[in-house]
N, C-alpha and C positions, 0 to 999 in steps of 0.2 A: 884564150884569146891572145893575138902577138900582138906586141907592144905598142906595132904601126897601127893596128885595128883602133887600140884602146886610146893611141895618141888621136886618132880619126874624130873618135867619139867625143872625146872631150874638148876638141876643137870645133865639131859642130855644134852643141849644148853649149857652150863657150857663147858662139855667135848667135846662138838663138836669142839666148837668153839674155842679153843686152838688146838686140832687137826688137823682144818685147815691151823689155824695160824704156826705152825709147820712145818706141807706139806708147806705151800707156801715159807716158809723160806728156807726151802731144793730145792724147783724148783729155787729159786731164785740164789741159788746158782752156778746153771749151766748154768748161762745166761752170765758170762764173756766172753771178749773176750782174748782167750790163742793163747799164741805160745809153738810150740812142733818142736821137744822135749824141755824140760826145760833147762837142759843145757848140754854145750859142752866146752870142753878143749877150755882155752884160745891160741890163735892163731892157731885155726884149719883153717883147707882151704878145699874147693871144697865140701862145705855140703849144705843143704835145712832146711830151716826156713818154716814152717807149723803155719800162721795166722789161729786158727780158730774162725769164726763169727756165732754166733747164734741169732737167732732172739726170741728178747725179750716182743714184741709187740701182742697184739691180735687181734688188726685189723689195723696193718700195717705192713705192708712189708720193708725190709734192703732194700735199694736202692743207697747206695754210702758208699764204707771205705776209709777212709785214715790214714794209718800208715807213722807214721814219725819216723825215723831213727835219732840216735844222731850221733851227728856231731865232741861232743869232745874227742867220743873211736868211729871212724866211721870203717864202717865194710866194706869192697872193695869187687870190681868186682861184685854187684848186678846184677841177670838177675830175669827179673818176667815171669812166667812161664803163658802161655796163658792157657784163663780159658773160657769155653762155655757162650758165654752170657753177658759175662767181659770185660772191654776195659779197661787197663793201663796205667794209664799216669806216668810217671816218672820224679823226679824234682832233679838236681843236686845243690850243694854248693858246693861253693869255701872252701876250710878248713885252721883257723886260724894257724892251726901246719902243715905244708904238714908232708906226713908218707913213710917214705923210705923202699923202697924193695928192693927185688933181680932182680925186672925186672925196677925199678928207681925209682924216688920220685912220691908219689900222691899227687894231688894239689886238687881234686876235688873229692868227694862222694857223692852218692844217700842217700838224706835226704827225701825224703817225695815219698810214693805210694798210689797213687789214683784209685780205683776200682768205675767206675760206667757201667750205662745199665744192670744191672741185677735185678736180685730180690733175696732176700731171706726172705719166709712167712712163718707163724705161725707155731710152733712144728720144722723149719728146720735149716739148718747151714748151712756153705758155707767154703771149705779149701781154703787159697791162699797160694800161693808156691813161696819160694822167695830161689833162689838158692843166693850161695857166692862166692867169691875168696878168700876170709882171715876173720877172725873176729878179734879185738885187743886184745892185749896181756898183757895190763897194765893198767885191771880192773876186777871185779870180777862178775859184772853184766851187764845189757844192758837192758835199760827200753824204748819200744816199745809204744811211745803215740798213742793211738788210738780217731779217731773218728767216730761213727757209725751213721748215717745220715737213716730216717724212710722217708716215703710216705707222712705220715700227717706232715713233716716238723720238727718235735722232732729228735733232736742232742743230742746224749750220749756221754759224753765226758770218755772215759777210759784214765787216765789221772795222777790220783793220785798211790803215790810211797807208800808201806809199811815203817813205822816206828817202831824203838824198841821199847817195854813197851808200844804200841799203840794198840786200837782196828784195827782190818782188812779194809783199806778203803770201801768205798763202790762201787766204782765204780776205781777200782785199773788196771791201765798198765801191760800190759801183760811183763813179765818179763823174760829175759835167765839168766840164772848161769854162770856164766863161771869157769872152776874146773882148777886146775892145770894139766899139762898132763900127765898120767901113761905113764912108760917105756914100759908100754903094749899096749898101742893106737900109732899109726901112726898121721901123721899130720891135719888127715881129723878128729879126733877126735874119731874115732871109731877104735874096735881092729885092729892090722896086721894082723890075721887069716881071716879077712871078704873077703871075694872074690867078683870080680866084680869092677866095675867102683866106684871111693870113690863117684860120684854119688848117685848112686844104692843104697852103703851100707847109707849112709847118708841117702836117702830116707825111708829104711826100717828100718831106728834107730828111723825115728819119730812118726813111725806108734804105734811101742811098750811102747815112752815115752808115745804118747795120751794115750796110755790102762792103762798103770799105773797110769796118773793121771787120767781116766773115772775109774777105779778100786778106788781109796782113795774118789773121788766123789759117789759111788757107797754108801761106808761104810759109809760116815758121811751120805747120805738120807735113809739109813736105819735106823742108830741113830737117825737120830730125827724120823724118822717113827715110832718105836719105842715108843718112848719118849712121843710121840703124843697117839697112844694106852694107854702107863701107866698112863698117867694122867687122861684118861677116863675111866678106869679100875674104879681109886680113885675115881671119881666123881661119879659111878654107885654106889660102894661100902659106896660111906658115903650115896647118896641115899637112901640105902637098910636100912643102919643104922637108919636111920632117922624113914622110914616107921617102923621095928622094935619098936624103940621106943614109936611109936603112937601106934600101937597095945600095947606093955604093959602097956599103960597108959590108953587107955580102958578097957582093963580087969580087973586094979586094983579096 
């Protein structure tokens, strides 16, 4: 084989294989597990928490989640909304601080939700619905531990909290916001104009958070799609350069 051949080759394999690398990086990235919407007014009431779980595995199937709820901004009135295929178990704690309402003191909150009997396989996802009575008031986050349990017995532990000046975990807790509340939002966290059960509107607020964040998901696996292209571009093009080269050094 001549040299320009072999420079050929290793120029295309070059480009491929960053390209893959690239693509994988970008599917990788949609394998967390999220809660939707992102965030909601601190002490909203009567809204839906949207778990959702993807399956990250190629030849096994999600077969058990548990999400656990923190206990020292705990979030009241938990109901889990029944799911085809799904069995819920539900795990209370006693709470170091009880949390005073308007309807008395809480002593007790839903710390840990267990999904099994289902499946979720290759390429799919699974939403769980976790409706509220209140979320607290006197924090600005809520970090949702998760652990994803597979078929072949592999535990993914989503788990880890984002840090400042830190690279992005890699297996990071699905996370809520919690914003201050506009004079414009009602208690449920979404506007006073929404019509309908603060249910309803809370359901349909999380449908649109997912979009915007599968819309920002969208744009960064284009960028690197992208990215993956122009480095293959380079490597055809020095390629090309190279073969050039050898032709003028035969002619001379």
């Amino acid at each position: 084989m001549s040299p320009i051949r072999t420079t050929l080759r290793r120029a295309g394999l070059v480009a491929a294989l960053t390209t893959a690398g690239v693509l994988a990086a970008a599917g990788a990235a949609f394998a967390h597990v999220t809660v939707h919407p992102e965030t909601y007014a601190r002490g909203a009431t009567d809204g839906v928490l949207t778990f959702r779980v993807p399956n990250e595995e190629d030849t096994a199937s999600t077969t058990k989640v548990q999400v656990f709820l923190p206990t020292d901004h705990p979030v009241l009135g938990v109901l889990v909304t029944p799911q085809e295929g799904w069995t819920a178990q539900v795990t209370t704690t006693k709470l170091k601080t009880p949390v005073k309402t308007d309807d008395g003191t809480i002593t007790e909150a839903v710390s840990e939700i267990t999904w099994t009997g289902g499946r979720i396989r290759h390429g799919q996802y699974q939403d769980f619905n976790v409706a509220f009575g209140q979320l607290p008031d006197d924090t600005d986050q809520l970090s949702f531990k998760t652990l994803q349990t597979y078929s072949d017995g592999n535990v993914v532990r989503w788990i880890e909290e984002a840090k400042k000046g830190a690279d992005a975990p890699e297996n990071p807790a699905p996370v809520l916001t919690l914003t201050a509340q506009d004079a414009g939002k009602g208690s449920d966290g979404t506007s006073d104009s929404a019509s309908g059960p603060a249910s309803s509107s809370s359901s349909s607020s999380a449908p649109a958070a997912a979009a915007d964040s599968t819309s920002s998901s969208d744009s960064t696996a284009r960028g690197l799609g992208i990215a993956g292209l122009v480095v293959g571009v380079l490597g055809l093009a020095a390629a090309g350069y190279t073969l050039a080269r050898g032709r003028g050094a035969r002619s001379e």
